[in-house]
C-alpha positions in Angstrom: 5.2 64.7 26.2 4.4 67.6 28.1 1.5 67.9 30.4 -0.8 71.1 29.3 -1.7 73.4 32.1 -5.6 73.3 33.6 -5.5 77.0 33.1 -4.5 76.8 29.5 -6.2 73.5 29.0 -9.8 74.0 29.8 -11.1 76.8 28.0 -9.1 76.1 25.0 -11.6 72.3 25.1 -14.4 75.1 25.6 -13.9 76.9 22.5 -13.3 73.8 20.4 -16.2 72.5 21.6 -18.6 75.3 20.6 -16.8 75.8 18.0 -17.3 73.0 16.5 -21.2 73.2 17.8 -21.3 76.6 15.9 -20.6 74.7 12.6 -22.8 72.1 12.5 -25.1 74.1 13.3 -24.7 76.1 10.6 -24.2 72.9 8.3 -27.9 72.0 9.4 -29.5 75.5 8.4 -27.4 75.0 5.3 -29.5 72.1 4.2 -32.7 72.8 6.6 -34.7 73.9 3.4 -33.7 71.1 1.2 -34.7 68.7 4.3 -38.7 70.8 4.1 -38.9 70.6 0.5 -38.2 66.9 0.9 -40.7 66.1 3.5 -43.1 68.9 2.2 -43.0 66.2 -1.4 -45.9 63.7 -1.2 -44.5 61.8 -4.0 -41.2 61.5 -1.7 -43.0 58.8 0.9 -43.7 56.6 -2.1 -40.0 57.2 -4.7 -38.0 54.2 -5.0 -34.9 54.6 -6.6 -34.6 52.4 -9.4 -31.1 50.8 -7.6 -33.3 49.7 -4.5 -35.9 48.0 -6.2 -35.4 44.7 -6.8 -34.9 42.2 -9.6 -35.8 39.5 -11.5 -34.0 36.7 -12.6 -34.8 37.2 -16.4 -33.2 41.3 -15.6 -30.4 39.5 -14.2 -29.2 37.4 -17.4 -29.7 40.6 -19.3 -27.2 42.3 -17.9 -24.1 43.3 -19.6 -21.7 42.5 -16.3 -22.8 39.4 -15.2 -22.9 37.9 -18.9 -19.1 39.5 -19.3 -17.5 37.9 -16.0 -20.0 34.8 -16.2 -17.5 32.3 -17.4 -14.5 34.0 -15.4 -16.6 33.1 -12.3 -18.1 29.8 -13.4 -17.8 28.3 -9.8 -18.6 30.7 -7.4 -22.0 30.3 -5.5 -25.0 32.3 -6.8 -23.5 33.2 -10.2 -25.6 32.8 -13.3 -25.9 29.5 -14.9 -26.1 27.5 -11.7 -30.0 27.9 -11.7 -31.4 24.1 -12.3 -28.0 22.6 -12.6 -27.1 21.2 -9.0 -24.3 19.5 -9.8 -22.4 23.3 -10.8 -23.3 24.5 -6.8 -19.7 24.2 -5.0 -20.3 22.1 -1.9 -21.0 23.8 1.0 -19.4 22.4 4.2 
């Protein structure tokens, strides 16, 4: 491989550079007023998406998925059905 001439070299890494400054710049004033409606929200500081919040065990036996693949992973640590039965748990080691 070739080694690039200084001459040729250097501004060409100049132009990429603010070129590629140019554009994300423009990618931030592209979604600037999306990011002040969003702070600008008082009901933003306290939204929890519904995938975030967490759990209970009863909403965990109602779920479709875990009751489908439940006896498909009968032995595999934390799946449903091991709750009060100790002697399911694989041993650790």
């Amino acid at each position: 491989m070739k080694i690039e001439n200084l001459i040729v070299f250097y501004p060409r890494r100049v132009v990429e550079s603010l070129t590629s400054g140019v554009r994300w710049a423009q990618l931030f004033l592209k979604f600037r007023p999306a990011l002040k409606r969003v702070k600008a929200d008082e009901s933003s500081r306290v939204y929890a998406d519904l995938a975030l919040s967490p759990s209970t065990d009863a909403e965990q036996d109602e779920m479709d998925l875990i009751q489908m693949f439940k006896v498909a992973i009968p032995r595999t640590h934390g799946a449903p059905g091991f709750v009060g039965k100790p002697e399911l748990r694989p041993a650790l080691p």
